[in-house]
N, C-alpha and C positions, 0 to 999 in steps of 0.2 A: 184257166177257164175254158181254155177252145179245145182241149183235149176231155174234158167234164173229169176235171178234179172236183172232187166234192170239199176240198177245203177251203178249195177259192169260190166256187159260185154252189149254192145249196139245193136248186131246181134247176132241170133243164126237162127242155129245150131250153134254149138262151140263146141271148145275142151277145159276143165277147167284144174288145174293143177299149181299152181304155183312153183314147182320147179318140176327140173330134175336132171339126172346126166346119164352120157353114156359117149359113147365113139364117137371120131369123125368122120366120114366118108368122108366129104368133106369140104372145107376153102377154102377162097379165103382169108384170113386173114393172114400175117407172124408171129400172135403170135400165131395158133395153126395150126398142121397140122393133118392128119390121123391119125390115131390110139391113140392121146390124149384124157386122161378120162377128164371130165369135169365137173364142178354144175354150175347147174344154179339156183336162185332162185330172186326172187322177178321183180322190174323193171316190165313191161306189161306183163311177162308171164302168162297164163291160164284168163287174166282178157279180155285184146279183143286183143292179140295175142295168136294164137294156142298153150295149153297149155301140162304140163310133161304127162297127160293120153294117151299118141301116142307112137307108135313104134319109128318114126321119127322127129324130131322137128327142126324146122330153125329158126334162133335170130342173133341177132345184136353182132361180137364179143366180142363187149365191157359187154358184162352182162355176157360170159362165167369166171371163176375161174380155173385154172388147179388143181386139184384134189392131193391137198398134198398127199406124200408117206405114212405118218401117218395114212390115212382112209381109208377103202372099200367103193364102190360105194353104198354100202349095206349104212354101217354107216355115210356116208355123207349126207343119205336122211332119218337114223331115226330124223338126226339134223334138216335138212332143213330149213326153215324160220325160224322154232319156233327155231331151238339150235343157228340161228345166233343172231333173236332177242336178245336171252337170254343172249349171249356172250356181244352184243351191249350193256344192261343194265349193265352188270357187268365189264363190258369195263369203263364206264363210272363214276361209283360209285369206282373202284379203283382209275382212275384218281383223283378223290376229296378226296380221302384221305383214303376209309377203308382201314384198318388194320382187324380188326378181326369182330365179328359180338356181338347180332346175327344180320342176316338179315330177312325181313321178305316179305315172296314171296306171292303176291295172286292169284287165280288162280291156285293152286299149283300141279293140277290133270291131268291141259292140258299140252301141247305142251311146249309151255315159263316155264311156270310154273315147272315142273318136271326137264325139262334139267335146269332151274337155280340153282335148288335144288343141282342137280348133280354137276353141275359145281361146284357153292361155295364150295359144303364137299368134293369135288378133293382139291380145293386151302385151310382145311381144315379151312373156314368159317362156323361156326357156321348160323343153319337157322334152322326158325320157318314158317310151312307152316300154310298159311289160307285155310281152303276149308272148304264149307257146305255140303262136302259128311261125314259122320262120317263113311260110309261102305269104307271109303280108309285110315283110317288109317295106317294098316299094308302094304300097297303100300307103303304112305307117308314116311314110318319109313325106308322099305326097303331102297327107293333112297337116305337117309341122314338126310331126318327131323328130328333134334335133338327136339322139339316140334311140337306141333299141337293145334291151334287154330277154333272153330268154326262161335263165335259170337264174337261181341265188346262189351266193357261198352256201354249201354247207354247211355249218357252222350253229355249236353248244350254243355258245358265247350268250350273256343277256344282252349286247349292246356292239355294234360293230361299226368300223370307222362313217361317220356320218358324210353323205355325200348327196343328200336332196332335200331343201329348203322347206317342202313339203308334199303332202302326196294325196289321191285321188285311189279308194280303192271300189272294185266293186265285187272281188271276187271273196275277200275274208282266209278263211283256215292260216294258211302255211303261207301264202300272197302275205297276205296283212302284218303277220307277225314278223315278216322277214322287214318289211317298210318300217313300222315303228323299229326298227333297232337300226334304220340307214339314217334318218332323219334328224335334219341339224338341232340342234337346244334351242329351244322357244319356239321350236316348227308347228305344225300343225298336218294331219291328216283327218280327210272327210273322210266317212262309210257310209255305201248305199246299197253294197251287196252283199250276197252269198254263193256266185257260181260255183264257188271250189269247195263251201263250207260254210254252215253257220257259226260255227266254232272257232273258238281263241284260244290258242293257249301262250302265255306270254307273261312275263314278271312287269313290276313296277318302275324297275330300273329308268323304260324311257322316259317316263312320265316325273320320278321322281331325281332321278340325276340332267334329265335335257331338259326338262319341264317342256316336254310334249303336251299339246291339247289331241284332242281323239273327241271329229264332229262326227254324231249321227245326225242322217239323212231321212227324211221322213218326208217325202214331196206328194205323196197321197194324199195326207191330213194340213200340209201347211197353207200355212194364215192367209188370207185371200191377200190382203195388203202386198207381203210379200212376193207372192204370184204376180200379182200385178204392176211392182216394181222391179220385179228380176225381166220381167217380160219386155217390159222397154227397154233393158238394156241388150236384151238382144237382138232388138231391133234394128236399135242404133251403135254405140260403139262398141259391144261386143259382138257383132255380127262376122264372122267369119266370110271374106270376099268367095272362097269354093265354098258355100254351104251347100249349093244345090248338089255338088259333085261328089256324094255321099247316097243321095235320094234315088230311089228309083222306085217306079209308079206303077202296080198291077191293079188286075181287075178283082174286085170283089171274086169270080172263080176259082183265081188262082192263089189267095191266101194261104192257104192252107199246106201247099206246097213252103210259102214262106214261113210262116209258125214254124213246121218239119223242119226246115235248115237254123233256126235259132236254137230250139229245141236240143239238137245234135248239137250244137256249138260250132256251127257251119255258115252262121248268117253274119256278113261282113257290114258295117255302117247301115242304114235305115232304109226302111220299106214304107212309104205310103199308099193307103189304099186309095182308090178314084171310085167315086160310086157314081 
């Protein structure tokens, strides 16, 4: 949207931005009134409704969260999309059964990728991050990457020796498909991206010889309830002790500059804006 793709926002001018957090000034809502901190994230915001880069913003009650006691408005928005996605993933992969790991995250440098990092060595799940930066290792290592992976075997093969209890993708193509064929029997992997691809190409083999489960991600559209329950958990005991040591804070000017280094695939852990 901050570049004026027309498939993501259909007018502009616009204001991009998909999450916020503030505080309330005005409701006509009885679930919030004045002076209530709030997040917002996902749902239309910054796509073609006026998005978190504004002093002011106006939404649909229903998309606000009350701002558990557990986080600053600060740290609710190093999380934002990416720490809810990444909660969503790990949300999901416990309900099917992990127990320990490792797990293996891709993407492991951006947004999803780092807070899941985080998150599992809170819960202390063992994870092996993927990323094709080798200059982030000592980042990697800092947030909890008990491993670090660059490449994959090459390899036909439908299904190769299984060696991660479950996995965290965000990047999809040739990423994804290489995971579902490492992943132990009864494992599980969430999907939330496309960096490398939208595209799959892969047999049934994991699915029907390991009985792999394969979660999509959908944190735009999901259920307030859940929002609101994944939300308290991050407040409290999945809260990551370095969360802020990811975050760094510019001014509304200098965004843009930030967008350009994600964009590239240059933007390392999370950017909050301070308006």
């Amino acid at each position: 949207s901050a570049t004026g793709n027309k498939g993501v926002t259909k007018k502009y001018p616009h204001t991009p931005g998909i999450d916020a957090a503030g505080i309330v000034t005005k409701s006509n809502s009885e679930k919030f009134k004045i002076g209530d901190e709030v997040i917002i994230t996902g749902f239309d915001l910054g796509m073609n409704i006026s998005g978190g880069f504004s002093e002011y913003i106006s939404i649909p009650a229903n998309w606000a969260i009350k701002k558990p006691d557990g986080l600053s408005l600060k740290e609710s928005m190093i999380y934002g999309t990416a720490g809810l996605t990444a909660a969503m993933c790990i949300d999901k992969l416990l309900k099917n059964g992990l127990q320990d790991g490792p797990v293996i995250v891709s993407g492991a440098t951006g947004g999803v990728g780092s807070l899941a990092i985080m998150i599992l060595n809170k819960l202390e799940i063992e994870t092996v991050a993927f990323s094709r930066k080798e200059s982030a290792k000592d980042y990697l290592h800092q947030i909890g990457a008990k491993n670090i992976i660059h490449t994959f075997e090459n390899s036909d093969r439908p299904l190769l020796k299984p060696l991660f209890s479950g996995g965290i993708d965000a990047v999809g193509g040739t990423v994804l498909e290489n995971i579902l064929k490492l992943v132990k029997p009864n494992g599980g992997v969430s999907i939330c991206g496309m960096a490398l691809s939208p595209k799959l190409n892969t047999t049934v083999f994991p699915f029907i010889l390991r009985g792999l489960a394969l979660f999509g991600i959908d944190s735009a559209e999901a259920e307030i309830t859940w929002r609101a329950y994944l939300w308290e958990k991050l407040s409290n005991e999945w809260k990551p002790t370095n969360l802020e040591s990811i975050g760094q804070v510019v001014g509304l000017e200098n965004v843009g500059i930030e967008i350009e280094k994600m964009l590239n695939g240059n933007q390392v852990g999370r950017v909050v804006v301070e308006i």
